[in-house]
N, C-alpha and C positions, 0 to 999 in steps of 0.2 A: 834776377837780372831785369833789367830794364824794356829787354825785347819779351820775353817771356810773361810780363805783367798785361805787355798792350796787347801781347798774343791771345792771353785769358779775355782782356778787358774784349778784345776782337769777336773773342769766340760765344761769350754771352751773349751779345748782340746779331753777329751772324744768325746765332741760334734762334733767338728770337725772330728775327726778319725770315731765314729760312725754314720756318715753321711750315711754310706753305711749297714752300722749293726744297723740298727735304731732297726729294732728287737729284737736285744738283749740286747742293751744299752739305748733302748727307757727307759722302768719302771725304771732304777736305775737312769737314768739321772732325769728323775719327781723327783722323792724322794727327790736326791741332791738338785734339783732346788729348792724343796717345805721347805726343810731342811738351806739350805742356808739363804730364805726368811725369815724364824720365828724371 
């Protein structure tokens, strides 16, 4: 699906930028990741 792709495309880049804000962006990026996977 089309929400699922920007959701990955999202989470790459989160990831990347949250490299430093792991703290904050840690729990939502699991979610994403766990949400993604299903």
């Amino acid at each position: 699906m089309m929400s699922t792709k920007l959701t990955y495309d999202n989470r790459i880049r989160i990831g990347r930028y949250s490299s430093r804000n792991i703290s904050k962006f840690g729990k939502i990026g699991m979610i994403i990741y766990l949400l993604a996977n299903r």
